[in-house]
C-alpha positions as CSV (number, residue, x, y, z in Angstrom):
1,X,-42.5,-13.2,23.1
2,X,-40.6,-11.2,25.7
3,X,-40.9,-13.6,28.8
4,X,-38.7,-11.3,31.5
5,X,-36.1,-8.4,31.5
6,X,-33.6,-8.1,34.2
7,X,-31.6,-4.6,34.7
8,X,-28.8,-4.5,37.3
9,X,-27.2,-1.6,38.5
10,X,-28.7,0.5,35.6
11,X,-29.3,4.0,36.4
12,X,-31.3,4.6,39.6
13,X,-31.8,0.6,39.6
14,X,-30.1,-1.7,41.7
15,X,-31.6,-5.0,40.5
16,X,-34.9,-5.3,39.2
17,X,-36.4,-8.4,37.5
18,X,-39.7,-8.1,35.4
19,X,-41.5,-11.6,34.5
20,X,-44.1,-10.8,31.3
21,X,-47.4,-12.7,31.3
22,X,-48.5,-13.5,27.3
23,X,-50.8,-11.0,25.9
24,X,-50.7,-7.5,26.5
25,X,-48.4,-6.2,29.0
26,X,-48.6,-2.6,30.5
27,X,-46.4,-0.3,32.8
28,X,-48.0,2.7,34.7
29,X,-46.9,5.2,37.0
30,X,-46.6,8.6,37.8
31,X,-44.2,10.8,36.2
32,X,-40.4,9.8,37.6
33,X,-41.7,6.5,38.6
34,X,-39.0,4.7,36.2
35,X,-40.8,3.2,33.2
36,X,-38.4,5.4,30.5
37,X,-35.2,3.9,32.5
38,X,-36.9,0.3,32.0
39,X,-37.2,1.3,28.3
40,X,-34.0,2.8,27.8
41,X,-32.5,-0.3,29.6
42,X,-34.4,-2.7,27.3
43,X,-33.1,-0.4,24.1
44,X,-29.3,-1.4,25.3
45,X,-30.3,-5.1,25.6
46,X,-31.2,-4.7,22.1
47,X,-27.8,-3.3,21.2
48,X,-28.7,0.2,21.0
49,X,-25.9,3.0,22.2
50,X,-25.1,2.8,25.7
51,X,-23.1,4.8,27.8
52,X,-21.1,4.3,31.0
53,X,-23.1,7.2,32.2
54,X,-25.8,4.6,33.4
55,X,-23.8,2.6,35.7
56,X,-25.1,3.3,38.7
57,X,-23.2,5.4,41.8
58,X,-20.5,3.1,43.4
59,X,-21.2,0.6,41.1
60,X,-18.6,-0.7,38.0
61,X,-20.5,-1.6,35.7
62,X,-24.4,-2.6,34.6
63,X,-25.9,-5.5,32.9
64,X,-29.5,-5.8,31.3
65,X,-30.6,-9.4,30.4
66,X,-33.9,-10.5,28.2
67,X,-35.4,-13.5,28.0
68,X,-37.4,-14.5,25.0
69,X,-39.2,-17.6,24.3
70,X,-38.7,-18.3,20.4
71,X,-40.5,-20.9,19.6
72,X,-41.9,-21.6,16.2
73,X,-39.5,-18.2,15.3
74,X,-37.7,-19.9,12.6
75,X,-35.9,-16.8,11.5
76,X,-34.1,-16.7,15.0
77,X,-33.7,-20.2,15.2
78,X,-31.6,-20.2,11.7
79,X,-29.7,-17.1,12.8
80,X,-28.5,-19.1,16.0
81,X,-27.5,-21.9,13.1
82,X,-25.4,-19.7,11.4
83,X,-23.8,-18.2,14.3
84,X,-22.6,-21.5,15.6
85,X,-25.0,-21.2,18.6
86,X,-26.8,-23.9,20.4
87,X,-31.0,-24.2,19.3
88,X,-33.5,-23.7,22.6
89,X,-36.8,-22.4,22.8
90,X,-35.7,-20.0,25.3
91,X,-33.0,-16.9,23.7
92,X,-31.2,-15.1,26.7
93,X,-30.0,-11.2,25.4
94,X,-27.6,-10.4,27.6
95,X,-25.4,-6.6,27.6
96,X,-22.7,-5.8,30.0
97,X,-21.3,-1.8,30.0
98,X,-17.9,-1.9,32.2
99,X,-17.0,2.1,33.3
100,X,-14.0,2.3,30.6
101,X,-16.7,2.4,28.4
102,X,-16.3,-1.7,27.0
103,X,-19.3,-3.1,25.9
104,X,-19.7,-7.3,26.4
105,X,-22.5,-8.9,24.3
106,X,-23.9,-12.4,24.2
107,X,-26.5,-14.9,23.5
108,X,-27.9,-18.0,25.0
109,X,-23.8,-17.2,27.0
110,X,-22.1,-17.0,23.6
111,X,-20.3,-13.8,23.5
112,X,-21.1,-12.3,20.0
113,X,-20.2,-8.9,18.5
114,X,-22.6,-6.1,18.8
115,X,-24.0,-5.9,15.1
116,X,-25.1,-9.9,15.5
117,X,-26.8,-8.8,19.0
118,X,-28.6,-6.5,17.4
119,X,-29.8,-9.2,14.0
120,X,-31.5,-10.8,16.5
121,X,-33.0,-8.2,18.2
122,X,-34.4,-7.0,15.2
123,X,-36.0,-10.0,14.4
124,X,-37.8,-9.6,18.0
125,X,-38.6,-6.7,18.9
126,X,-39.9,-3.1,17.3
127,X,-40.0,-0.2,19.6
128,X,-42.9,2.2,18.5
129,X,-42.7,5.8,19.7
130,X,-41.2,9.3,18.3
131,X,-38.8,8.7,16.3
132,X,-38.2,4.7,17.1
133,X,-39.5,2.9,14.5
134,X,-36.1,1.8,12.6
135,X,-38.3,-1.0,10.6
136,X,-40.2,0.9,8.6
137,X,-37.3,3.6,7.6
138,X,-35.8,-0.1,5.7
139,X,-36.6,-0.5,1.7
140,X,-37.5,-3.9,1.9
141,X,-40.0,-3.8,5.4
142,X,-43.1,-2.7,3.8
143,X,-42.4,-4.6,0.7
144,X,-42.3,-7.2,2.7
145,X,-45.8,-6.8,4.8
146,X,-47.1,-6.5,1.1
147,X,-46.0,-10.1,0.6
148,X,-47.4,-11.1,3.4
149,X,-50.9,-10.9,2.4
150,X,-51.9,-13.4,-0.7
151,X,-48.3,-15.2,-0.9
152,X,-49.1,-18.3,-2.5
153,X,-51.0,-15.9,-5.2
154,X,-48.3,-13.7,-5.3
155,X,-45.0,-15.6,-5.1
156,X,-44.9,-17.3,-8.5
157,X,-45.7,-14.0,-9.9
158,X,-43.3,-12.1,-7.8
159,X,-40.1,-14.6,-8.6
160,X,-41.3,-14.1,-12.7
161,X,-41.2,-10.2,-12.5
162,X,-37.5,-10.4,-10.5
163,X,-36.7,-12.3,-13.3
164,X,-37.7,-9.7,-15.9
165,X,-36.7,-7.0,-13.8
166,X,-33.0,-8.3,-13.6
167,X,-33.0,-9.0,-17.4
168,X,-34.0,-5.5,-18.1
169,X,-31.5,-4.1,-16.0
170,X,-29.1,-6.2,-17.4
171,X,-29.7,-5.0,-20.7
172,X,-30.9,-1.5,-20.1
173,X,-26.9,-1.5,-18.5
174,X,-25.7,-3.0,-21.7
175,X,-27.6,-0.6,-23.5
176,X,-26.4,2.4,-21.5
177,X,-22.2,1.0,-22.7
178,X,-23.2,0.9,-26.1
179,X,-24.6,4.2,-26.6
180,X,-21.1,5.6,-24.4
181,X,-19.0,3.4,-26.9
182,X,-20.7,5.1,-30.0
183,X,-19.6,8.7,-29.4
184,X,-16.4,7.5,-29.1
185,X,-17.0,4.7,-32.1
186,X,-14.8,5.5,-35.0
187,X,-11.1,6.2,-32.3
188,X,-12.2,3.1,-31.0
189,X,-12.7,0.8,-34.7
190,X,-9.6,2.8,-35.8
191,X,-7.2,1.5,-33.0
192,X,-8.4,-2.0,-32.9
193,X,-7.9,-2.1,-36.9
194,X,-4.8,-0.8,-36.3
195,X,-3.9,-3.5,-33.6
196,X,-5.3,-6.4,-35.8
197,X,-3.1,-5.3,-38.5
198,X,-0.1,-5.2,-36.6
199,X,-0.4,-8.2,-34.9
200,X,-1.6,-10.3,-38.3
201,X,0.9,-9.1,-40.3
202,X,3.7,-9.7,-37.7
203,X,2.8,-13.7,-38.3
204,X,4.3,-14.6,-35.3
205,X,4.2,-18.6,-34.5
206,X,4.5,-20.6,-31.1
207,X,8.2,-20.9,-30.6
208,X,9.4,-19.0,-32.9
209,X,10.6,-16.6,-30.1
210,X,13.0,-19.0,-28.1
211,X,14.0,-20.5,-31.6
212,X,14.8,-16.7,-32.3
213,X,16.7,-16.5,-29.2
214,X,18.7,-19.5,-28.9
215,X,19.9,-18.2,-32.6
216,X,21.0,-14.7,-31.8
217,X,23.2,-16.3,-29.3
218,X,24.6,-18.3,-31.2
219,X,25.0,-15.4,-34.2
220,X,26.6,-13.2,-31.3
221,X,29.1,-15.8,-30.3
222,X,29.8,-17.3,-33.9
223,X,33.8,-16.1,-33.5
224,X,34.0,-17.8,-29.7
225,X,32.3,-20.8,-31.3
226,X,34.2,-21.4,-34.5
227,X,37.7,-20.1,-32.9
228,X,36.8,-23.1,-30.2
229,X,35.6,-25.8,-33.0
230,X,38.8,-25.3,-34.8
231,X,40.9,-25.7,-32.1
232,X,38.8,-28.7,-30.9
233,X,39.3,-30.6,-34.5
234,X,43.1,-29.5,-34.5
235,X,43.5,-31.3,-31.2
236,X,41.8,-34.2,-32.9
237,X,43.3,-33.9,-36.4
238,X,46.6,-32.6,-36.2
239,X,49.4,-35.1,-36.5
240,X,50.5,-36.7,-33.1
241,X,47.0,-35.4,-32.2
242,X,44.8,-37.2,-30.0
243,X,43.5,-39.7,-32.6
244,X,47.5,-40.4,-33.5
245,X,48.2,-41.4,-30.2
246,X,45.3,-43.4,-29.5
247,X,45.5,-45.0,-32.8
248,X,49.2,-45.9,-31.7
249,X,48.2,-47.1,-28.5
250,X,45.5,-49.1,-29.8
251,X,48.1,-51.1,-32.4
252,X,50.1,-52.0,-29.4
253,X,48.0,-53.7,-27.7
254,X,46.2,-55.3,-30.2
255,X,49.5,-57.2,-30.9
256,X,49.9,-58.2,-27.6
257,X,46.8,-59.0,-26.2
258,X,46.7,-62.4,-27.7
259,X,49.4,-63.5,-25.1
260,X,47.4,-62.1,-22.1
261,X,43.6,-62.0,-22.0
262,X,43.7,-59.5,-19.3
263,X,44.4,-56.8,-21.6
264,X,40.9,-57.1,-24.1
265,X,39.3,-55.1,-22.1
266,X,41.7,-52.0,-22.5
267,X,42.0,-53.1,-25.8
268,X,38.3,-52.7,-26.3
269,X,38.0,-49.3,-24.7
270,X,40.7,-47.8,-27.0
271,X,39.1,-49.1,-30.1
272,X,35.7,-47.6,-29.0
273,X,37.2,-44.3,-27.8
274,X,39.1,-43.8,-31.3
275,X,35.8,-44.5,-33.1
276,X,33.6,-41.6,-30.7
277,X,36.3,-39.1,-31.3
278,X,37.2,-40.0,-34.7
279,X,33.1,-39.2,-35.5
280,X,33.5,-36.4,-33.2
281,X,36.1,-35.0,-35.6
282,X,34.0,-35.6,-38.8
283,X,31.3,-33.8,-37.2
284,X,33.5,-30.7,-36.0
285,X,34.9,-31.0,-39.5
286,X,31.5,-30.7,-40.9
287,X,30.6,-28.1,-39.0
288,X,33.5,-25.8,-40.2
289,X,32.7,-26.6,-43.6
290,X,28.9,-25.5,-43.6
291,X,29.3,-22.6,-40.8
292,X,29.8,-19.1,-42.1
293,X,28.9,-16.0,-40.5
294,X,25.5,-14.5,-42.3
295,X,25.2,-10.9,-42.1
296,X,22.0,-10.9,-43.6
297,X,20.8,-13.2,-41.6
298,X,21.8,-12.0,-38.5
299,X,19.9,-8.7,-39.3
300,X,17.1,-10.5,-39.7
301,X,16.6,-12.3,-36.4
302,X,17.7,-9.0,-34.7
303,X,14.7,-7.4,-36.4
304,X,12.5,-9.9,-36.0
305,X,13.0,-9.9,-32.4
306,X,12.7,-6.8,-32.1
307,X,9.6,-7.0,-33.8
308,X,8.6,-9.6,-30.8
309,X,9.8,-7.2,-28.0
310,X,7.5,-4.3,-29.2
311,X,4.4,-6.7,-29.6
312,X,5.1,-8.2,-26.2
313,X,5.2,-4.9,-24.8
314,X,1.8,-3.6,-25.7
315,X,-0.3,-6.5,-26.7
316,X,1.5,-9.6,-23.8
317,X,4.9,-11.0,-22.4
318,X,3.7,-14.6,-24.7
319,X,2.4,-16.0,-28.0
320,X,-0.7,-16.9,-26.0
321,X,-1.1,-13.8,-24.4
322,X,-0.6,-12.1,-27.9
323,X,-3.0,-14.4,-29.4
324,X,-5.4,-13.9,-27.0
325,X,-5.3,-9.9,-27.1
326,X,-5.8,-10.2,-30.6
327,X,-9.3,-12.7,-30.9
328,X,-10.6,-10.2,-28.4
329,X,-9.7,-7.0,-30.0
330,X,-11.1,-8.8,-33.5
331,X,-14.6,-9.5,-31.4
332,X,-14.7,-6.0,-30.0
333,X,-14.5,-4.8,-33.6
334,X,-17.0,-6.8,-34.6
335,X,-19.5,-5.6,-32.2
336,X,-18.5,-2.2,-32.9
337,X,-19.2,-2.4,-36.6
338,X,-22.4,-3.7,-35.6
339,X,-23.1,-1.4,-32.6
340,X,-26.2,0.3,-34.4
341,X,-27.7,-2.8,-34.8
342,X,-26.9,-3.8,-31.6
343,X,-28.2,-0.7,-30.4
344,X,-31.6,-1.2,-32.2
């Protein structure tokens, strides 16, 4: 309940202070005694529009404080939860207008923005006159009066029909796509055939696209390549070539090292570097044996990447993403062919 309302510098007001007694409270008075200023200073406790226009002359700026005890109000108890605010039984409104026109709200001291001034007003207080009762113009305020009366009858009843409710509105929305997808049915099963085509017949496999790339390199670069491996195995091969000299080198010490021990060790290296390089020139030798450019099969892997560049373009930038496109186009074609079933 409303326990006292304090206006400061509000209108004709210089400082007032009203203390509420439980029950029924009243104001009289003539006409122009002040009891519309007390209610239009209580509205802008509430958080409704306020104007610098009410500060009073020679003041800078009004205040309007309400004091509510809340006890047992479990709705404004949680809303001070969730705002981070500090649980008592008392709840102190309190609106300051400065003459720029600033507005400064709080509650129980915590300054708060307007809109959460006015959730807690609004689970306090309904003004009843022309044109004041916000309450009733919300959906869910008479609904929830309703409720009010039988809820234990009620709620288990209530929570199965929300139930049904949302599951007909699911469907009736599900319904609603279906019957927009049939008119435009048969474009629609005719591009996703086309799609799944494409993409099956295309075979594509993990990999194969960097294995496809790596190749083209290499097919692009097969002069660079074999001009360097014959070079390579030349240097290796040729007489006095590297092999020569090492194999030279090698003999010389191997008929002196018995006289100084110090040289095994160099001995050893040159035998083990004439057998890497001598199996580094078998291998370069093999590969100029087996390597010849293939035409045919360069024209291949260009097509077939470009065959990968197209499907990436419209259907995913991976085999994944490819994949994936393609188990949902097949599903959608599925439903499609059985859309008046669905429908039914």
């Amino acid at each position: 309940m409303l326990q006292s309302l304090h206006v400061h510098n509000f209108a004709l007001i210089e400082d007032a202070k009203i203390d509420f007694a439980p029950g029924f409270n009243i104001f009289t008075g003539e006409t122009g005694a002040g009891k519309s200023i007390l209610i239009d200073a209580f509205g802008v406790v509430l958080g409704n529009r306020a104007s610098a226009d009410y500060i009073r002359s020679g003041a800078d700026s009004f205040w309007v404080q309400a004091v509510f005890d809340i006890s047992g109000i479990e709705a404004v108890k949680s809303l001070l939860t969730e705002q981070g605010i500090d649980e008592e039984d008392e709840l102190f409104l309190r609106r300051r207008i400065l003459a720029n026109g600033k507005s400064q709200a709080t509650v129980n001291g915590v300054q708060v923005p307007l809109a959460v001034l006015k959730s807690f007003s609004e689970l306090l207080v309904d003004i009843h006159g022309q044109h004041e009762n916000q309450a009733l113009l919300k959906s869910d305020a008479p609904l929830a009066l309703v409720d009010l009366y039988g809820r234990e009858e009620i709620a288990p009843v209530r929570k199965t029909y929300r139930e049904l409710y949302t599951a007909y509105l699911t469907t009736q929305a599900k319904l609603t796509q279906l019957e927009q997808t049939g008119s435009e049915r048969e474009r629609i099963l005719d591009r996703l055939e086309w799609e799944i085509k494409e993409i099956t017949e295309a075979a594509l496999e993990a990999g194969e696209l960097e294995a496809l790339q790596e190749e083209v390199k290499r097919l692009q670069n097969s002069g660079k390549i074999m001009t360097a491996v014959n070079s390579a195995h030349e240097y290796l091969d040729s007489e006095r070539g590297i092999l020569d000299n090492l194999a030279a080198a090698k003999d010389q010490l191997a008929a002196v090292v018995r006289y100084d021990e110090r040289l095994h060790n160099a001995c050893e290296s040159l035998e083990g570097s004439w057998i890497a390089l001598d199996e580094c020139r078998r291998e370069l030798s093999d590969y100029l044996s087996r390597e010849e450019y293939d035409a045919a099969r360069a024209a291949y892997v260009e097509e077939r990447l470009d065959l990968w560049y197209r499907l990436q373009k419209k259907y995913g930038d991976s085999y994944e993403a490819i994949t994936a496109y393609l188990g949902q186009a097949q599903q959608q074609a599925d439903e499609l062919a059985q859309l008046e079933s669905n429908i039914a």
